[in-house]
ZALORO-613601 format. One line per field, with one value per residue (C-alpha): x, y, z. Coordinates in pm, whole numbers, plus 50000, padded with zeros to 5 digits. Example, Ala and Ser with C-alpha at 12.3 -4.5 7.8 and 13.67 -1.06 7.14 Angstrom:
# ZALORO-613601
x	(51230 | 51367)
y	(49550 | 49894)
z	(50780 | 50714)
//
This chain:
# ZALORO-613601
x	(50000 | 50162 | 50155 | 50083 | 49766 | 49636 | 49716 | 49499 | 49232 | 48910 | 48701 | 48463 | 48778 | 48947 | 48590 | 48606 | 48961 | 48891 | 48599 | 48805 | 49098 | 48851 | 48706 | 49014 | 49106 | 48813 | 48872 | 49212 | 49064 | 48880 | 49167 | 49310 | 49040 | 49048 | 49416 | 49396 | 49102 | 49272 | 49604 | 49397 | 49146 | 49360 | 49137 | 49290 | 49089 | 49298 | 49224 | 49479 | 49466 | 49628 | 49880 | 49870 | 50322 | 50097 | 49814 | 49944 | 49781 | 49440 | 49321 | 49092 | 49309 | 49571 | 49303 | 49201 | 49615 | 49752 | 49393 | 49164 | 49345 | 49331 | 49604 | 49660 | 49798 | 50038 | 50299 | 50287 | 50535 | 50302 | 50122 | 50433 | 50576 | 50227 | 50359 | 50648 | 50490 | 50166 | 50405 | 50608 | 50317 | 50158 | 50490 | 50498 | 50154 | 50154 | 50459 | 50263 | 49969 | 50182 | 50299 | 50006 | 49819 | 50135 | 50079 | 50411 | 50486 | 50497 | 50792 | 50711 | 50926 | 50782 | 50464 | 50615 | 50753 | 50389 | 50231 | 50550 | 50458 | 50076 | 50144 | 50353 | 50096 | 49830 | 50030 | 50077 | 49689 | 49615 | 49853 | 49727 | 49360 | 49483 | 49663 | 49371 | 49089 | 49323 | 49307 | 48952 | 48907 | 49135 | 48897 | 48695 | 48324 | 48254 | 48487 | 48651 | 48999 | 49206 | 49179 | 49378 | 49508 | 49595 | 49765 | 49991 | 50073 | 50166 | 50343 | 50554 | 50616 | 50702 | 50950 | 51155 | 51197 | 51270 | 51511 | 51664 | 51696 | 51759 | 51465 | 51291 | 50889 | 50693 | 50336 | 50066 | 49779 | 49472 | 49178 | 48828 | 48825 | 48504 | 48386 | 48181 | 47988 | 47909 | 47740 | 47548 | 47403 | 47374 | 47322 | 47563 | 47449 | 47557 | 47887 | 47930 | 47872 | 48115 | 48396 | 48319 | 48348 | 48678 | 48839 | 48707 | 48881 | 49185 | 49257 | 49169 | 49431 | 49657 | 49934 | 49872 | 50106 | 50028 | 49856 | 49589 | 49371 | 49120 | 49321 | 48991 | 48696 | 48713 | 49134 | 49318 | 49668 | 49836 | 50236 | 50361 | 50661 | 50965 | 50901 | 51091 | 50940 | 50940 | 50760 | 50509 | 50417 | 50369 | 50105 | 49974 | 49878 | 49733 | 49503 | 49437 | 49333 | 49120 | 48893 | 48845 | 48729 | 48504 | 48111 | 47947 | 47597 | 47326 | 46949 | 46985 | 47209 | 47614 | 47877 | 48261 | 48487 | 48833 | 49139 | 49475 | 49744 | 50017 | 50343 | 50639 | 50955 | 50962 | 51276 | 51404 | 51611 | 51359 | 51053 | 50755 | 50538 | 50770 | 50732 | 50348 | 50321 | 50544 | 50273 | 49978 | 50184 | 50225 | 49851 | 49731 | 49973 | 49805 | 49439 | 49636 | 49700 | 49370 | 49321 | 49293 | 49693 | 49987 | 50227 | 50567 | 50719 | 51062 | 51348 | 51408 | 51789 | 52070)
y	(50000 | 50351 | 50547 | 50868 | 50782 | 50646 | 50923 | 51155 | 50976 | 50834 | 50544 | 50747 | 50976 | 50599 | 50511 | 50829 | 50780 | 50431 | 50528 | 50785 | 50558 | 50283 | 50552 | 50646 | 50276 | 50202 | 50493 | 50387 | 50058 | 50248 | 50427 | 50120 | 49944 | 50171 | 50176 | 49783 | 49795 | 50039 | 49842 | 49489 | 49632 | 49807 | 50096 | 50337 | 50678 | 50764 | 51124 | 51330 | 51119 | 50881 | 51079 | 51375 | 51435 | 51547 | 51268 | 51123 | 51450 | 51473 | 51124 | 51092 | 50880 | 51166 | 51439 | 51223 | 51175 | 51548 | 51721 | 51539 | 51241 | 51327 | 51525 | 51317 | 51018 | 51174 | 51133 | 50707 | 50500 | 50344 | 50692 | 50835 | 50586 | 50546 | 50900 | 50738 | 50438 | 50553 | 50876 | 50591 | 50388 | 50670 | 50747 | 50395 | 50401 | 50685 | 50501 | 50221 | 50422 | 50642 | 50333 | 50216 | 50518 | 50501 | 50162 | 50077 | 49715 | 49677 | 49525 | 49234 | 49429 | 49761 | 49561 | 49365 | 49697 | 49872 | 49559 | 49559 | 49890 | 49824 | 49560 | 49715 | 50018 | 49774 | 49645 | 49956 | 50031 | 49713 | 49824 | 50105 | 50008 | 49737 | 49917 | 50175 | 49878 | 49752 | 50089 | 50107 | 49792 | 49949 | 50202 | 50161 | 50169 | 50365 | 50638 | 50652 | 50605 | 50313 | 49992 | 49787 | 49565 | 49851 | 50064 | 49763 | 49726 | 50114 | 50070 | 49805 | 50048 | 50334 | 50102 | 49997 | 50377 | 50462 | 50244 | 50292 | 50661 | 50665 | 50913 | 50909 | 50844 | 50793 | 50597 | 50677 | 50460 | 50727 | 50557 | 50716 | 50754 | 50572 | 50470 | 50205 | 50424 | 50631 | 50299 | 50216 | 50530 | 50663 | 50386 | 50226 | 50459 | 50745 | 50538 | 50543 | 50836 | 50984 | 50756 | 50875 | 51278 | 51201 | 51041 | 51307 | 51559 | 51365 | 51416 | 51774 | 51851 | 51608 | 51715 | 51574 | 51311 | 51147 | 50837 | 50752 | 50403 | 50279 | 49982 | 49825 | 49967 | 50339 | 50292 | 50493 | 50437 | 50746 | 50726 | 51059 | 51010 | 51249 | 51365 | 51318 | 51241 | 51586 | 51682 | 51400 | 51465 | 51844 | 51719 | 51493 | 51716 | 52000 | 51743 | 51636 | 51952 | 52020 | 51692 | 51829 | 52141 | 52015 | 51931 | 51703 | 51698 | 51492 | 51466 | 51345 | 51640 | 51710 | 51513 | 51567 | 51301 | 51291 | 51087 | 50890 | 50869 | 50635 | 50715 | 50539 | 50590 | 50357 | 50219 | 49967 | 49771 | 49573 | 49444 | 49693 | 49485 | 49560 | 49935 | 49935 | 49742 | 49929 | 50252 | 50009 | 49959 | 50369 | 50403 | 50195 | 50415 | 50696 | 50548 | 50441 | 50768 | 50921 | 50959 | 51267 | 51275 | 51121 | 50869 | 50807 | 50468 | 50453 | 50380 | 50046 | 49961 | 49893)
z	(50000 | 49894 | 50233 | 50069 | 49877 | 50256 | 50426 | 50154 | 50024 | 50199 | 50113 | 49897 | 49785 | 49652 | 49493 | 49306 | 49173 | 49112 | 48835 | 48649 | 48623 | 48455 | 48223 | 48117 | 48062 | 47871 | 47627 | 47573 | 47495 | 47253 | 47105 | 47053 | 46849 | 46639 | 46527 | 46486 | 46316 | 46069 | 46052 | 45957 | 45716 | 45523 | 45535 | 45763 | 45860 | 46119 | 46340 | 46487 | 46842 | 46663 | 46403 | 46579 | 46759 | 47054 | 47013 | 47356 | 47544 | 47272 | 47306 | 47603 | 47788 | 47773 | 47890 | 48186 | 48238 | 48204 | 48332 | 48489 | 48758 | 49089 | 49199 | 49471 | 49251 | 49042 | 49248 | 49272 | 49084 | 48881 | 48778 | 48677 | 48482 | 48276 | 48127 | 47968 | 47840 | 47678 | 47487 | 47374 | 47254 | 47061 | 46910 | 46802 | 46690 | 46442 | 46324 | 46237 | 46125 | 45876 | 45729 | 45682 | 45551 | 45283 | 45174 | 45342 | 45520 | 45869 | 46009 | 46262 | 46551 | 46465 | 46590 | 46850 | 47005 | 47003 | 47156 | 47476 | 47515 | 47537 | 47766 | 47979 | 48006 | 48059 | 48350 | 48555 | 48502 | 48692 | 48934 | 49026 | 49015 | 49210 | 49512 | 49498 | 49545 | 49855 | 49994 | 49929 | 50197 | 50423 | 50583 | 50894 | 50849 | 51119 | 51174 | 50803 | 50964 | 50881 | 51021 | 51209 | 50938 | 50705 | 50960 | 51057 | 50684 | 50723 | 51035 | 50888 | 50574 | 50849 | 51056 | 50748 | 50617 | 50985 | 51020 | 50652 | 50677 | 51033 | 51093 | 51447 | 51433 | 51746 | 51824 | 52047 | 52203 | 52261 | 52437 | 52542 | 52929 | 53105 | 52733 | 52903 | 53123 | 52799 | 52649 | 52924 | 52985 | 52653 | 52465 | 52209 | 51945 | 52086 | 52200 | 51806 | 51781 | 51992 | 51846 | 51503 | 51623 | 51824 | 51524 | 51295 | 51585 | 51564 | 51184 | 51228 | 51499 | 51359 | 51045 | 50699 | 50707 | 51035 | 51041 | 51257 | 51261 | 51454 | 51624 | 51841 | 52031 | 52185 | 52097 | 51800 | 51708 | 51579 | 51415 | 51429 | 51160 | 51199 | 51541 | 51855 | 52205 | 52305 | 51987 | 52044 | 52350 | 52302 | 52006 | 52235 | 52497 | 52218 | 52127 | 52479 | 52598 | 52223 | 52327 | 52703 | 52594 | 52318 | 52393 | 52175 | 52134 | 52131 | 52183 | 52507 | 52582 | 52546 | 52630 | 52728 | 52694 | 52747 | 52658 | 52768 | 52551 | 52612 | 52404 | 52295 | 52059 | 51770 | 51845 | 51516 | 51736 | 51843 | 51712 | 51618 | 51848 | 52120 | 52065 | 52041 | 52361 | 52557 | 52441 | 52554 | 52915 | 52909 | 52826 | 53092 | 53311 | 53193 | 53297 | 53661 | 53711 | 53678 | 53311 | 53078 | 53093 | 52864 | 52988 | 52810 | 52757 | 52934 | 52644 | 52593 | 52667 | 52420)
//
């Protein structure tokens, strides 16, 4: 899963995405039909998005490409190197296509080369629809966060360029204090309810490339990538105090909630289960000590 397209899309963000990429892949389909149908005839009527030196950005698969794909996905591997395959397989179209407007034989690798290049562009369109449909399954229904099998996909992801680059990254278990007593005297609906605004509080007070999931229950996992203890805690505490002060309401009346956050260093000398249970030991430290507060995971030793 490419980190960045989680981090920006939704679930109906993904769907969206996911529909313009297969338009765009059935008028290429299209566009191709039509230049094999006018290399086997022998009748070619071929129209500028074919012959045209810029026909790679005037057939409709170009317009969705340089105009009309989500921002969002132009910077994946797979997006980018689409550029360079389908310019290269319109160049060796309109070779083809002049040829055969001039009555001129096509060699058999002239062909062979068009079809690698179709193929290959073929390839990285499955890819991509491919990782996007993943991502599309890795929401939660409820709170449109992540879930917990997609965040530890992430996590993994996170640990490996953490400990590649040596960059520091830190994790945080947030649970909702006395989430129980909400339930029973509110009713599970409104226990929903006030999962779904914390999370959507979370992403607002949280940067852009933070990830948060919903890892079980009333409990969020948040990595905070590039960011130090000190830093984590002081972003910690904003949103601690943001959630105190908020009132959520209901019919049957507002509600306050507030939140422990346990906190740990994701340290890549040990296992990333190690690190996220030493933040579940500082978040039940947190709820020993009264909850509404952040507890830090002591450093593990060398």
């Amino acid at each position: 899963m490419d980190r960045s397209l989680a981090l920006i899309l939704d679930e109906d963000e993904t769907q969206r995405v996911i529909n313009t990429l297969e338009r765009a892949d059935r008028n290429h389909q299209l566009w191709l039909r039509r230049l094999h149908s006018g290399l086997i005839t022998g009748r070619p009527a071929f129209t500028d998005d074919i012959l045209d030196p810029a026909a790679h950005q005037r057939c409709k698969f170009g317009l969705w490409y340089y105009h009309e794909a989500a921002g969002v996905i132009r910077e994946h591997p797979h997006f980018t190197a689409i550029e360079a395959l389908h310019r290269k397989m319109h160049d060796q179209g309109r070779l083809l296509a002049g040829k055969a407007q001039e009555g001129r034989a096509i060699r058999e690798d002239e062909y062979a080369h068009f079809m690698d290049l179709q193929k290959g562009l073929c390839e990285r369109l499955v890819g991509l629809r491919e990782e996007l449909q993943v991502l599309r399954y890795s929401f939660d229904a409820l709170t449109g966060t992540l879930n917990r099998q997609a965040c530890e996909l992430l996590l993994n992801q996170e640990f490996a360029r953490v400990s590649r680059e040596q960059e520091t990254c830190c994790l945080s278990l947030v649970d909702i204090d006395h989430f129980k007593s909400i339930n029973d005297t509110y009713g599970h609906m409104v226990g929903d309810q006030v999962i779904k605004t914390l999370s959507g509080l979370l992403r607002e007070q949280l940067r852009p490339y933070d990830t948060i999931c919903r890892y079980g229950g009333e409990e969020f996992l948040i990595s905070l990538p590039n960011t130090d203890l000190a830093q984590a805690e002081e972003i910690l505490e904003r949103l601690r105090r943001e959630i105190a002060g908020r009132e959520i309401g209901f019919e049957a009346g507002d509600i306050r909630v507030t939140v422990s956050c346990g906190l740990a260093r994701l340290d890549t000398r040990v296992p990333l289960a190690e690190t996220v249970r030493r933040a579940d030991e500082a978040l039940y430290a947190a709820k020993a000590a009264g909850r509404n507060c952040i507890r830090v995971a002591a450093e593990t030793c060398c």
